[in-house]
C-alpha positions as CSV (number, residue, x, y, z in Angstrom):
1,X,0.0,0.0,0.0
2,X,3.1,1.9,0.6
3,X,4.7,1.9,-2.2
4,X,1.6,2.3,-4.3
5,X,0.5,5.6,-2.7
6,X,4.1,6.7,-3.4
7,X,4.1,6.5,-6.9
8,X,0.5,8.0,-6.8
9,X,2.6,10.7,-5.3
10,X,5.3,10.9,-8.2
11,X,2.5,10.3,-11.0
12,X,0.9,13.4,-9.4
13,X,4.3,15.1,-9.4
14,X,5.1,14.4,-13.0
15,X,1.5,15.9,-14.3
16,X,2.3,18.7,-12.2
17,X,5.7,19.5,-13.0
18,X,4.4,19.1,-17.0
19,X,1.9,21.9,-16.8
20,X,3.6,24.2,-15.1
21,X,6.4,24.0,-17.4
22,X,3.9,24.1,-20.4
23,X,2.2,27.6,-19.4
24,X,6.1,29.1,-18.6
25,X,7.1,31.8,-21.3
26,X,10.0,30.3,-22.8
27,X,13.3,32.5,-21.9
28,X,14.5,33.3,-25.5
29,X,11.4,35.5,-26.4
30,X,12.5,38.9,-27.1
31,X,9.6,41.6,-27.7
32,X,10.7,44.6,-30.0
33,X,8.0,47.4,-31.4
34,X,7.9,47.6,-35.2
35,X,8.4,50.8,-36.6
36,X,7.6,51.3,-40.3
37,X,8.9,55.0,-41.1
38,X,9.4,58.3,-39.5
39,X,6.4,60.9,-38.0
40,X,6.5,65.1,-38.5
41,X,4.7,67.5,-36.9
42,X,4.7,70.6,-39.0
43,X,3.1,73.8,-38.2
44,X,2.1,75.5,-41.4
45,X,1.6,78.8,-42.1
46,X,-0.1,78.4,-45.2
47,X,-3.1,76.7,-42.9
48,X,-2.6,78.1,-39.7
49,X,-2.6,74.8,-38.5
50,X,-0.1,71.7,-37.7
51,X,-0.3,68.4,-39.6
52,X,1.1,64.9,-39.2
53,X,3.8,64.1,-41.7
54,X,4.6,60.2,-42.4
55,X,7.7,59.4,-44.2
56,X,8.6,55.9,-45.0
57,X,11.9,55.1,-47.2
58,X,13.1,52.4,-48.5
59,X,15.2,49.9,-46.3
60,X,18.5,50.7,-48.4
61,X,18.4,54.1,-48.3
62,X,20.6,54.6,-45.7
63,X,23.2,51.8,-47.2
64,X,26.9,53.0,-47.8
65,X,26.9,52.3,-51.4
66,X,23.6,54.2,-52.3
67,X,24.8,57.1,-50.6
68,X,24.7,59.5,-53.6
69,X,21.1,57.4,-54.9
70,X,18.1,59.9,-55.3
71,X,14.9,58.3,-54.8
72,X,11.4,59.8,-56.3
73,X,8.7,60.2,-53.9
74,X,5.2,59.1,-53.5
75,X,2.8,62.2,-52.1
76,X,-0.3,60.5,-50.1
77,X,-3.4,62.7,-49.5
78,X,-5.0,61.4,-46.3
79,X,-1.5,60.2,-45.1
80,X,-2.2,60.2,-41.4
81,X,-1.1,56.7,-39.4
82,X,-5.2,56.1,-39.1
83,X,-5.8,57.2,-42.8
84,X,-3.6,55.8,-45.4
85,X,-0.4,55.3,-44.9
86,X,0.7,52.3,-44.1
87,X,-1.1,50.4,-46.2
88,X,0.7,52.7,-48.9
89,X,4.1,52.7,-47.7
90,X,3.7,48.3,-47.8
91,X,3.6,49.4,-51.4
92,X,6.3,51.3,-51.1
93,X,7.9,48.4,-49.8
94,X,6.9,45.8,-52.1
95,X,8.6,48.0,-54.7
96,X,11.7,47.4,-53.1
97,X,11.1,43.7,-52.5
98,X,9.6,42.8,-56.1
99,X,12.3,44.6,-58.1
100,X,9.0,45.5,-60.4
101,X,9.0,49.2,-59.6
102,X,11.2,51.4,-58.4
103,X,12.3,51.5,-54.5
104,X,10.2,55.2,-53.6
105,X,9.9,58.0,-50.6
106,X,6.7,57.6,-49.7
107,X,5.5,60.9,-47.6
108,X,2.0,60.7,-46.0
109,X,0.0,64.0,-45.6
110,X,-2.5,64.6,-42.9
111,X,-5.8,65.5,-43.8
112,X,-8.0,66.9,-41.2
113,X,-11.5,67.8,-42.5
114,X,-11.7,66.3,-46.4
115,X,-14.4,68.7,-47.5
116,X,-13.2,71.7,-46.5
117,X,-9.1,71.3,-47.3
118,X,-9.6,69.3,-50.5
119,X,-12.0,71.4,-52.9
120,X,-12.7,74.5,-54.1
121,X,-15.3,76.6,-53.3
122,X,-18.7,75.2,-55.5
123,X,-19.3,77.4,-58.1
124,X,-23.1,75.7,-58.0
125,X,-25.4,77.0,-55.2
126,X,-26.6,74.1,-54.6
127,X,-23.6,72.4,-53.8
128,X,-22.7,75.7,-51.9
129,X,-24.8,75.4,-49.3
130,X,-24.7,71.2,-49.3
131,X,-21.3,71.7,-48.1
132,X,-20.7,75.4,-47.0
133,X,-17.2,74.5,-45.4
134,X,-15.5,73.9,-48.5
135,X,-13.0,75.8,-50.0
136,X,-9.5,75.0,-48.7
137,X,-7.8,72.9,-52.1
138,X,-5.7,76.5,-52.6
139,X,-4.5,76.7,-49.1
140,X,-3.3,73.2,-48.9
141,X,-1.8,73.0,-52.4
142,X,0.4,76.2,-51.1
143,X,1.0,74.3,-48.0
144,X,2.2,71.5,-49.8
145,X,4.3,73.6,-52.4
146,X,5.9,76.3,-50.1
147,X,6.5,74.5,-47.2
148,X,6.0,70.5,-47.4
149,X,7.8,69.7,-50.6
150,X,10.7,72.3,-49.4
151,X,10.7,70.5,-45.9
152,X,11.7,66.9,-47.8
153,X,13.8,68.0,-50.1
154,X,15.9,69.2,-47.8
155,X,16.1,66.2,-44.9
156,X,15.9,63.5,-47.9
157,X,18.1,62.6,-51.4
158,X,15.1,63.1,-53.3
159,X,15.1,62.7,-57.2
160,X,13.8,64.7,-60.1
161,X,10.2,62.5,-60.0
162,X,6.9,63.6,-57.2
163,X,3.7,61.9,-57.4
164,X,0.9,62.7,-55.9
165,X,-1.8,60.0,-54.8
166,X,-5.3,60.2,-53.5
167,X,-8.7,58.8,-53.9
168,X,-12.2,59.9,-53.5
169,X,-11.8,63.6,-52.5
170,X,-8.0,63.3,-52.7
171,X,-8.5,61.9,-55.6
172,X,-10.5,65.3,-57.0
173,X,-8.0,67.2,-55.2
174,X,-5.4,65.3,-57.4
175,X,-7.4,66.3,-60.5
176,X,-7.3,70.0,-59.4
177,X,-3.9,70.0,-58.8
178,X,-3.4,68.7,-62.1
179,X,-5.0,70.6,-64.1
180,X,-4.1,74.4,-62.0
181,X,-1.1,73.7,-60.6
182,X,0.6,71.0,-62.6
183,X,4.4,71.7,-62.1
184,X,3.7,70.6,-58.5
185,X,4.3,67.2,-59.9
186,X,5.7,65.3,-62.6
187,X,3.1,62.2,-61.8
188,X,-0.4,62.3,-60.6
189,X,-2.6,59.2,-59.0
190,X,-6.4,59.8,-58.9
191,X,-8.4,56.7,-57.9
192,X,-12.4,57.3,-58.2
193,X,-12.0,61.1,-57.9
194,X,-15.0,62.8,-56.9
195,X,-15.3,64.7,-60.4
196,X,-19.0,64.5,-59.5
197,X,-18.3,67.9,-57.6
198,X,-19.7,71.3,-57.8
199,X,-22.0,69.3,-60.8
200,X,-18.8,67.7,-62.3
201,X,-17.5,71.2,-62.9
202,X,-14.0,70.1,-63.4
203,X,-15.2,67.5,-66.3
204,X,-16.9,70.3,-67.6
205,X,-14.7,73.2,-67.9
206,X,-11.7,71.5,-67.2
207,X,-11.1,71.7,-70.8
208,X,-9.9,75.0,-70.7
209,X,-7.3,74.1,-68.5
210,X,-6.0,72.1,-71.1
211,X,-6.0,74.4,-74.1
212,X,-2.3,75.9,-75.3
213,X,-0.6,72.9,-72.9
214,X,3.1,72.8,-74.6
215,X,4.5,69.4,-74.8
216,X,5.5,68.1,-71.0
217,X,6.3,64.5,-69.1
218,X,3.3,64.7,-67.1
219,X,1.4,61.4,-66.3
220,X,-2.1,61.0,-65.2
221,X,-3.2,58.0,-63.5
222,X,-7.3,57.8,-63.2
223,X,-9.3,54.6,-62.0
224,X,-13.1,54.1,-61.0
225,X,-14.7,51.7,-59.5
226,X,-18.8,50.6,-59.3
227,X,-19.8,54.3,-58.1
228,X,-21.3,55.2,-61.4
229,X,-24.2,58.2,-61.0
230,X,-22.4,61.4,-61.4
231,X,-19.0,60.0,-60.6
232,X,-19.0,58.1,-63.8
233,X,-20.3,60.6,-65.4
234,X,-17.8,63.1,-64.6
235,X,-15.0,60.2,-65.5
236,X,-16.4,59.7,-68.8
237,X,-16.6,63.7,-69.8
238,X,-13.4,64.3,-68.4
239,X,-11.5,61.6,-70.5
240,X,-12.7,63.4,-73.3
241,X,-11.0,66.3,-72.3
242,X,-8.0,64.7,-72.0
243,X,-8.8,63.2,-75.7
244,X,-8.9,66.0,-76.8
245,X,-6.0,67.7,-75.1
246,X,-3.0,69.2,-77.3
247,X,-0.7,66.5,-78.3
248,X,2.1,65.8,-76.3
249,X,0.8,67.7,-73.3
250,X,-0.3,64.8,-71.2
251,X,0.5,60.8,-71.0
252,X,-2.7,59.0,-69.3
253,X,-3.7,56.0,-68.1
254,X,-7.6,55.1,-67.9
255,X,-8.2,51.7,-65.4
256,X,-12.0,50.8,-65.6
257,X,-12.4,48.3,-62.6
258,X,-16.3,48.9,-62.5
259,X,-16.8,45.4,-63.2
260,X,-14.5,44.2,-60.1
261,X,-13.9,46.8,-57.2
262,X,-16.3,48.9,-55.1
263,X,-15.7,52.6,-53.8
264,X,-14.3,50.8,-50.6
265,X,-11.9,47.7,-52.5
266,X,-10.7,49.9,-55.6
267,X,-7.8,51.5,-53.4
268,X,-4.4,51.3,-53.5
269,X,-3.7,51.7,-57.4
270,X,-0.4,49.2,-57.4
271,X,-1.0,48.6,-60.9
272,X,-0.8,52.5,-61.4
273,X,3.1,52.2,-59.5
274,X,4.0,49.7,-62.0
275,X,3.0,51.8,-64.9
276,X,4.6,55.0,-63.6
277,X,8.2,53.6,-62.3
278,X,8.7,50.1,-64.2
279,X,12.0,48.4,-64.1
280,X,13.3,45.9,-66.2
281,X,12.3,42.3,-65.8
282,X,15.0,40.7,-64.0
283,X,16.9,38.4,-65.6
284,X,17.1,35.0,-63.6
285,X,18.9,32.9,-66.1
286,X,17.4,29.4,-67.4
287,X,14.2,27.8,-65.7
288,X,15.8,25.5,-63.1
289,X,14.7,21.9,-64.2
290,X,12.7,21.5,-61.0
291,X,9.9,24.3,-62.5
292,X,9.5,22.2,-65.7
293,X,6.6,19.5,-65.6
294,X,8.3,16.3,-65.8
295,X,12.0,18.1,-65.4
296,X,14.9,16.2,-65.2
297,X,18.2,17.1,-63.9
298,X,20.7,17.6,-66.4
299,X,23.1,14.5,-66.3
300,X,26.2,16.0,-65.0
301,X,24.1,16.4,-62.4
C-alpha cells in the first residue's frame, strides 16, 4: 500500500511539473516594437494649422553604397497613421522587395476635415450650401508647395520625380492639382475622384485648363470603381477632355475596374506604380529543371 500511494505521489508530481512548465514563457522570447517609417509634426503657415507628416523610405536608403542614390517620392493625400499610410508605404515596400517598380519615398499627408481642405469653393449654389465648409484645395496645395515639398527635399536625397496619390476627394483634389497647378508634380494618382463635384465642374470646364498645354512628361493616372451616378459621369466627360487635349501635353492611363472593385476595395492603385516607375524584368537565367513538368536534372548532375 506503501509503495503504491508513493508512486501515486510521483505520478501526481510528474503531471504537475508538466503543466507548469507548459504555461512558462519560454526564456528566448525577445519583444521589440515595429516601426515602419518616420512621423513630422509641422506647423504650417499656409493653414494656420499643424499636420502629421509620415515618411517611410526604402530599407537601403541609408546603405553606404547608395549614398549618392536619389529616390522619387510618393505624395499621399489622407496620409495620417489612421488614414492611409501604411497600407501605402507596404507598397512602397513591395517596390523594393519585387524589383518590379522602383524603391520610392513615400511621404504621408494629414488631412484633417476632407471637404473643406480638398476642394474648391462650389461654383453651383446648390452644392454651396450642401457643403458650406468647402473651399480650402488653394491653401493646402500652397502648404504642400511652399513648405512641405521644401521641408523633404531638404532632410531626404530626393530625385527629379513627385507623385501625388489620392482617392475619392484626394483623388478630386489630385485632378485639381493637375489641371491648376501642374508643375507641382511630374506624376499624378487619382483613384475614383469625386469629379462628380460642384455638378462635375472640373469635367466640364476643365477643358480649358487644357488648351495651349506645350508638350510636358506629365502622367495622369485615373481609375473608378462601381460608383457610377455622377461620378462616372464626370470620368467619362473628363477623359474626353484629355482626348482631346493638345498632343504631347499629357501621357494618361484610364483603369476601368467597375466590373470588379467597389468605392471601398478599388484602393491602393499598385497597378498604377508599375505603370509610372517600371524596371526591367530581371533576368534570372534558365528555368531551373525542377519548375518544368516532368523536369529532369541535367546529367552531369
Amino acid at each position: 500500500m506503501k509503495n503504491w500511494l508513493i508512486g501515486l505521489c510521483a505520478l501526481i508530481g510528474a503531471c504537475a511539473t508538466t503543466n507548469s512548465d507548459a504555461q512558462q514563457t519560454p526564456a528566448a522570447v525577445r519583444e521589440a516594437p515595429i516601426t515602419i517609417g518616420t512621423s513630422y509634426t509641422i506647423q504650417s503657415a499656409a493653414l494656420g494649422d499643424e499636420r502629421q507628416i509620415n515618411v517611410w523610405a526604402p530599407a537601403d536608403y541609408g546603405a553606404a553604397e547608395n549614398a549618392n542614390r536619389r529616390y522619387n517620392v510618393l505624395y499621399v493625400l489622407d496620409g495620417a497613421l489612421d488614414q492611409d499610410f501604411e497600407h501605402i508605404a507596404g507598397l512602397g515596400q513591395l517596390g523594393a522587395l519585387s524589383w518590379t517598380y522602383e524603391p520610392l519615398i513615400v511621404v504621408g499627408i494629414q488631412t484633417k476635415d476632407r471637404r473643406a481642405e480638398l476642394t474648391r469653393r462650389p461654383q453651383d449654389a446648390r452644392f454651396a450650401a450642401e457643403f458650406p465648409q468647402a473651399g480650402g484645395a488653394r491653401r493646402f496645395q500652397d502648404f504642400i508647395a511652399t513648405e512641405l515639398i521644401p521641408f523633404i527635399d531638404a532632410r531626404y536625397r530626393t530625385g527629379e520625380g513627385r507623385a501625388l496619390m489620392g482617392e475619392s476627394l484626394a483623388g478630386l483634389f489630385v485632378v485639381d492639382t493637375f489641371l491648376h497647378r501642374p508643375e507641382l508634380f511630374r506624376d499624378y494618382i487619382a483613384v475614383s475622384p469625386s469629379l462628380w463635384w460642384d455638378d462635375q465642374h472640373f469635367a466640364r470646364d476643365g477643358g480649358h485648363d487644357l488648351e495651349g498645354r506645350a508638350a510636358s512628361n506629365r502622367r495622369l493616372y485615373l481609375a473608378i470603381a462601381n460608383e457610377g451616378g455622377a461620378t462616372q459621369a464626370g470620368m467619362n466627360r473628363f477623359l474626353g477632355l484629355l482626348e482631346a487635349a493638345p498632343q504631347g501635353s499629357v501621357t494618361w492611363r484610364y483603369s476601368d475596374r467597375s466590373a470588379t472593385e467597389t468605392h471601398a476595395t478599388i484602393y491602393p492603385a499598385l497597378d498604377a506604380l508599375r505603370w509610372l516607375y517600371a524596371m526591367p524584368e530581371q533576368n534570372y537565367g534558365p528555368t531551373p529543371w525542377y519548375y518544368l513538368e516532368n523536369g529532369s536534372p541535367p546529367p552531369s548532375y
